[in-house]
N, C-alpha and C positions, 0 to 999 in steps of 0.2 A: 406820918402815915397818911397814905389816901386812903378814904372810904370814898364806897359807892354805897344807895340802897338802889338792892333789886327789886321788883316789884314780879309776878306772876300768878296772872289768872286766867282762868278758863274754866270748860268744861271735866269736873272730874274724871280720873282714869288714873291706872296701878304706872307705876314708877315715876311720875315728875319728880320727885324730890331727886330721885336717886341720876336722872337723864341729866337736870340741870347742876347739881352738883358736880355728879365724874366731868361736863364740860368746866366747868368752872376750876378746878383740880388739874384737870388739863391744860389750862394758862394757868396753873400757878396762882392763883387765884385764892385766900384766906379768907374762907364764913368764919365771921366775928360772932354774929348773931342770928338768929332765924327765930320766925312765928309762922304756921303755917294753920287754917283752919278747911273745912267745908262749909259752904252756907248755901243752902239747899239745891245741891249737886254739882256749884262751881268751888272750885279750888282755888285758894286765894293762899298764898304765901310771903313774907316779905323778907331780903335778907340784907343785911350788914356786910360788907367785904370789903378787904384790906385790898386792892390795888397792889402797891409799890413790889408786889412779887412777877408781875405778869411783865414788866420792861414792855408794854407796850401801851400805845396812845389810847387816849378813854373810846375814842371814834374807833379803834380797830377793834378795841374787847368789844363793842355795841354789837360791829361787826361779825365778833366769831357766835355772837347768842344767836345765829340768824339760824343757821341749821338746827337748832333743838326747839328755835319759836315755830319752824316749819316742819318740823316733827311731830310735836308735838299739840300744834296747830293752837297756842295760847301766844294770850299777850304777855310779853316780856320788855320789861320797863329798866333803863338803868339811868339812876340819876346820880353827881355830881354829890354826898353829903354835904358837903360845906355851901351848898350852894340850895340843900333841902331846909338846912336849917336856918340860911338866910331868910330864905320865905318865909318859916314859921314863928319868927321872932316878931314882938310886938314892941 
């Protein structure tokens, strides 16, 4: 299985959860996991997702987050897990 964590923050507003997930659904795309909070008016969320459903390269999913980071006018972060948890290991 490939994972990715998504990362998303920004200025709070009604539907992020709901805009970045139907895209992500859209490629086929499996949330494994999610946390998502408010910390004083920015929205911060993180998510877990299985790859190997979308048959497409990690550079073109990056790609299709661009119209909902431009929507939605937040930063959208997609990293590589296997390569988050390289970092974090000591």
């Amino acid at each position: 299985m490939t994972k990715a964590l998504i990362s998303v923050t920004g200025q709070d507003a009604t539907g992020i959860i709901a805009k970045v997930s139907t895209k992500l659904a859209e490629l086929n795309i499996n949330i494994l996991d999610i946390t998502q909070t408010i910390l004083g008016g920015y929205f911060t969320m993180m998510m877990v997702v299985d790859l190997d459903g979308a048959n497409m390269a990690f550079s073109a999913i990056d790609e299709a987050l661009t119209s909902v980071r431009q929507e939605l006018q937040m930063t959208i972060h997609m990293q590589r897990m296997d390569i988050f948890d390289a970092m974090h290991r000591i």
